[in-house]
ZABADREN-332625 format. One record per residue (C-alpha): x, z, y; residue in three letters. Coordinates in steps of 0.25 Angstrom, whole numbers, padded with zeros to 4 digits, always signed. Each point is the difference from the previous one (the first is absolute). Example, Ala and Ser with C-alpha at 12.3 -4.5 7.8 and 13.67 -1.06 7.14 Angstrom:
+0049+0031-0018ALA;+0006-0002+0014SER;
END
This chain:
-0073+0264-0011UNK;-0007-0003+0013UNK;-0012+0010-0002UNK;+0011+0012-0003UNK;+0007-0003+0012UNK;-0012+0000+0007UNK;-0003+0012-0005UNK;+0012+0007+0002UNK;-0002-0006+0016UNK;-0012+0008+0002UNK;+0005+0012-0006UNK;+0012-0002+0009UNK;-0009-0001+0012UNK;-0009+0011-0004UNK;+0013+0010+0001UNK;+0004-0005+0011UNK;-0012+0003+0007UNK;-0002+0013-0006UNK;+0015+0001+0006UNK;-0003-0002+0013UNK;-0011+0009-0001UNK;+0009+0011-0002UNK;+0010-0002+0007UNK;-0007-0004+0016UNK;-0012+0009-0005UNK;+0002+0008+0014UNK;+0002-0013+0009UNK;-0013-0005-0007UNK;-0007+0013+0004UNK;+0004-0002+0012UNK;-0005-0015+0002UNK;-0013+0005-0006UNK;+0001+0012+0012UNK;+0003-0009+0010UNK;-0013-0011-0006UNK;-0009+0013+0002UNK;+0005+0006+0014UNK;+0007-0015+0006UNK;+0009+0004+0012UNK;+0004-0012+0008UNK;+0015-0003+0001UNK;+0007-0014+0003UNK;+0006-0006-0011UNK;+0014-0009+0000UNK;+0002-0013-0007UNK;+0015+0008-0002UNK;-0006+0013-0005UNK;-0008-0005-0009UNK;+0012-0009-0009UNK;+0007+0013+0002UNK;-0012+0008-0007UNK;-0001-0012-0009UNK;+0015-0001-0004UNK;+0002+0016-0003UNK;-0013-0001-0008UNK;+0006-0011-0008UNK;+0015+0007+0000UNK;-0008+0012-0005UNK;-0007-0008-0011UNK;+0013-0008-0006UNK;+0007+0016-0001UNK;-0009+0004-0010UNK;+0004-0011-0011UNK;+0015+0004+0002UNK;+0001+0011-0011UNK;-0006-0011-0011UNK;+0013-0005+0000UNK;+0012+0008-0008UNK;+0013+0001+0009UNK;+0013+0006+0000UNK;+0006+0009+0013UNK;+0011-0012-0001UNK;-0008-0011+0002UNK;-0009+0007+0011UNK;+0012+0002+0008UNK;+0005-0014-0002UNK;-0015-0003+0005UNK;+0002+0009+0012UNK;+0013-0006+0003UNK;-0006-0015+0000UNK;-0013+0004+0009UNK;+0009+0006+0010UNK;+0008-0013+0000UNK;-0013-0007+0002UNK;-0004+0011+0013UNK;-0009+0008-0008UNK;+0003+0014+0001UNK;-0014+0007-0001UNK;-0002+0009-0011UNK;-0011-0007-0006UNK;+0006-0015+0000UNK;+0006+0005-0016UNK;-0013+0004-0004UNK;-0007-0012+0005UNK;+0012-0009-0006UNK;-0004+0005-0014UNK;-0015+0000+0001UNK;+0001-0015+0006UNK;+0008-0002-0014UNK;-0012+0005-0007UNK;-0011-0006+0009UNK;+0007-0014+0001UNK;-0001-0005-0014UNK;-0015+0005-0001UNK;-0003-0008+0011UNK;+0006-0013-0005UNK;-0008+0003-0013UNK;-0012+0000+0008UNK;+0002-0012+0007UNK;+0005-0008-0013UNK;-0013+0006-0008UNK;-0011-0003+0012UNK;+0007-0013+0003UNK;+0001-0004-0014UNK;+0015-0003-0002UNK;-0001+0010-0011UNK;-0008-0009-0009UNK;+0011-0009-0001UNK;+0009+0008-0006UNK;-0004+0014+0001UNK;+0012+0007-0007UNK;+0009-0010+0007UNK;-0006+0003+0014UNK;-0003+0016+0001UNK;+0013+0002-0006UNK;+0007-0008+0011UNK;-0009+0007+0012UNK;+0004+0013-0006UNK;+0014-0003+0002UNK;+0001-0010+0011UNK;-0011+0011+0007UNK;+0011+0011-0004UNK;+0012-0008+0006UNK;-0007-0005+0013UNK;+0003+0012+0007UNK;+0015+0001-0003UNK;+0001-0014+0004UNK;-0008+0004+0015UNK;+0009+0013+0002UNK;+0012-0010-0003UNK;-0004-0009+0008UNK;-0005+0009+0013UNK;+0015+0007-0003UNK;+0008-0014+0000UNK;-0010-0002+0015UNK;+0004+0012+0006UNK;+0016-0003-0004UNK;-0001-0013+0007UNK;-0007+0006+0013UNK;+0012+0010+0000UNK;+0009-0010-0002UNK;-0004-0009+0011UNK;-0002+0011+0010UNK;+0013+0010-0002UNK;+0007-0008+0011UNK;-0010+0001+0012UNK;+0000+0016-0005UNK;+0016+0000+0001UNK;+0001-0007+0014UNK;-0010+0010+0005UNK;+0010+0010-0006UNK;+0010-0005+0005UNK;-0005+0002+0015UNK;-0006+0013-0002UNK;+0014+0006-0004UNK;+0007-0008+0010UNK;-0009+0007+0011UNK;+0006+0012-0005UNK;-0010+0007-0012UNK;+0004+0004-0013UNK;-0001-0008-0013UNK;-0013+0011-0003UNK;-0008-0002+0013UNK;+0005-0016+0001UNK;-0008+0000-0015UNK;-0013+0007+0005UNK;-0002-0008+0012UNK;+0004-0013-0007UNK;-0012+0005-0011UNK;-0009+0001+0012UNK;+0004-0012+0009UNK;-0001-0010-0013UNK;-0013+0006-0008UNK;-0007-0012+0004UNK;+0009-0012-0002UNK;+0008+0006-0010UNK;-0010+0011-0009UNK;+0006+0001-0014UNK;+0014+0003+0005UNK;-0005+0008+0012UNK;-0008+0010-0011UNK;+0012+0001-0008UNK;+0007+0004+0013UNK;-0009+0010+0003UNK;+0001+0006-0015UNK;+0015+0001+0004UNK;-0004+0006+0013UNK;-0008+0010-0008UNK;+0010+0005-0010UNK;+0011+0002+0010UNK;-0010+0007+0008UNK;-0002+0010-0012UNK;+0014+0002-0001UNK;+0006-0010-0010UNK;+0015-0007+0003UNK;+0000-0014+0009UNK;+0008-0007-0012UNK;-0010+0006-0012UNK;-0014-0003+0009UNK;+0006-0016+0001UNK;+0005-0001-0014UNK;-0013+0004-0004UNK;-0006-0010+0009UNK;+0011-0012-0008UNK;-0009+0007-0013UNK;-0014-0001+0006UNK;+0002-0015+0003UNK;+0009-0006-0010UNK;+0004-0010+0010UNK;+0015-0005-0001UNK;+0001-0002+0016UNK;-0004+0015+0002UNK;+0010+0005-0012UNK;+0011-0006+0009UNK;-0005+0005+0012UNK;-0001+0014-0004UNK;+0014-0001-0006UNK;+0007-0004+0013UNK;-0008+0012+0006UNK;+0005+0010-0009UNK;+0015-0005+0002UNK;-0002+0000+0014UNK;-0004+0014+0000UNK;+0011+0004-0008UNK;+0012-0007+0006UNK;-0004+0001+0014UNK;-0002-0016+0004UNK;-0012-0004+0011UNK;-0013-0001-0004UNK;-0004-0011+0008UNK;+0010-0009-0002UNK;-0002+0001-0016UNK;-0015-0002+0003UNK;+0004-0012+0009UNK;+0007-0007-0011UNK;-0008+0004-0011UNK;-0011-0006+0009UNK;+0008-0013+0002UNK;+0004+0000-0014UNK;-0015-0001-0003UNK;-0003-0010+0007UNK;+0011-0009-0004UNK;-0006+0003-0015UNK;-0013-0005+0002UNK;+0004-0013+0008UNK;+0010-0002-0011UNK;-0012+0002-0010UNK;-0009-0010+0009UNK;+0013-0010-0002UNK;+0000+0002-0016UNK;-0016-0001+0001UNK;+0002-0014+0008UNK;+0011-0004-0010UNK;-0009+0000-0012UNK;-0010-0007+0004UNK;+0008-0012-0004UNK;-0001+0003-0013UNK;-0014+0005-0002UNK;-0003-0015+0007UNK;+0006-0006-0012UNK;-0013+0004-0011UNK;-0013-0003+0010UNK;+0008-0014+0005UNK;+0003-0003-0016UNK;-0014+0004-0004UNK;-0009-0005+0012UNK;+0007-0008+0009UNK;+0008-0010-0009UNK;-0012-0002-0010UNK;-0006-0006+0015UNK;+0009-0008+0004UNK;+0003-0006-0013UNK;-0014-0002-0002UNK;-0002-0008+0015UNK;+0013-0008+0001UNK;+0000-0005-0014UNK;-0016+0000-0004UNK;-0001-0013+0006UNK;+0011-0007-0007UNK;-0005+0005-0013UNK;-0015-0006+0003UNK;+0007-0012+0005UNK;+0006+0000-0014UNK;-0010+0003-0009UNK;-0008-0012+0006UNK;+0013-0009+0000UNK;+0001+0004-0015UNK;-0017-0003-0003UNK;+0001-0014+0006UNK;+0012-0004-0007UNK;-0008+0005-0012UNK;-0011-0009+0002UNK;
END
């Protein structure tokens, strides 16, 4: 079992390498040019992880097309990078081929560190499918990460609205200066304001561009938000006052969710103070007695 596998390792690795042969034969021509005639130019630490991460990127894409999909589920796919921020073209491709190159790798490290000689039907079946699942688990988590940011950061980007349209622009401008003010303090809401910039730019309806910003995030707060925009729009109320008290309204949330945070900690107290601190005290306060008793019960015994 482990001579096959490392067989099939070294045949893995020799494709790989005849791969990359084929595929960066011009950027090693190049290096080999560049070795012969050397040019002098200064190097960045940041251009080079740059150079590094692309080639990377560019390696992963290859291992994409192993993998048999659906036009359904890439879309699915698509929807849950762009959740996450990820809206280059090549974050599906490199989704797929890191669903291939995973598994292999965690068959590598059980087979060289010798988990696999334990149980080895037992272990590469579970790095293939635990290597398989990690990077749904990571997209899920770096989506559920870029909720929370917009969660907590939608009221500072709703005051600053708020004074921006009180200074007398227009919901559109108040939206693209809001995306530039807060960029640094506030990115991931900021880029989907700039998306929303963009696509009002290129001529699609206020009330479409920010219920496909509600679709884009998947955040309930947002949802509302839009909502209140678009029945603003179309009865004619002020836009600052709904943002003023949407804002407030958010604010009210999450100090009423800090409340229900503090409130239970009562009751997670109750398992770590039956488990750890009463088996303590019990064991400090009534130790001595039952000593005391043991050698009361030996001398009447003798």
């Amino acid at each position: 079992m482990g001579f096959s596998i490392l067989v099939f390792s070294v045949i893995f690795l020799l494709i790989g390498s005849g791969g990359l042969l084929l595929f960066y034969r011009e950027t090693m021509l190049q290096r080999i040019s560049e070795v012969i005639n050397p040019r002098p130019k200064p190097k960045s630490l940041l251009s080079t992880i740059q150079k590094t991460g692309i080639s990377i990127g560019g390696v992963v894409e290859h291992f994409e097309h192993v993998l048999p999909k659906s036009q359904a589920e890439v879309s699915i796919i698509l929807q849950r990078l762009t959740r996450a921020g990820y809206r280059d073209e090549s974050a599906v491709k490199i989704f797929y081929g890191s669903k291939v190159l995973v598994p292999i790798l965690l068959c590598l490290i059980a087979l060289f560190s010798g988990l696999g000689d334990m149980s080895p039907i037992f272990v590469y079946i579970g790095a293939l499918g635990f290597g398989f699942l990690v990077p749904d688990f990571w997209l899920g988590k770096q989506i559920t990460k870029r909720q929370k940011a917009i969660r907590r950061g939608l009221p500072d980007v709703l005051d600053l609205l708020v004074i921006c349209i009180e200074a007398g622009l227009s919901l559109d401008q108040a939206t693209a200066r809001t995306s530039e003010e807060l960029r640094l303090a506030q990115p991931e809401l900021c880029d989907e304001l700039r998306v929303v910039v963009l696509e009002q730019r290129a001529g699609r309806a206020r009330s479409e561009s920010w219920k496909h910003l509600a679709e884009r995030t998947d955040v309930d707060c947002i949802r509302n938000l839009v909502s209140m925009l678009v029945q603003s729009e179309q009865f004619g109320t002020s836009v600052a006052k709904t943002l003023r008290v949407h804002s407030d309204t958010l604010r009210t949330q999450r100090v009423q969710a800090v409340e229900e945070m503090a409130a239970k900690t009562t009751v997670k107290l109750v398992f770590p103070l039956v488990l750890f601190i009463f088996p303590s005290l019990f064991l400090v306060t009534l130790g001595p007695a039952v000593l005391s008793m043991i050698e009361s019960m030996k001398s009447l015994n003798k």
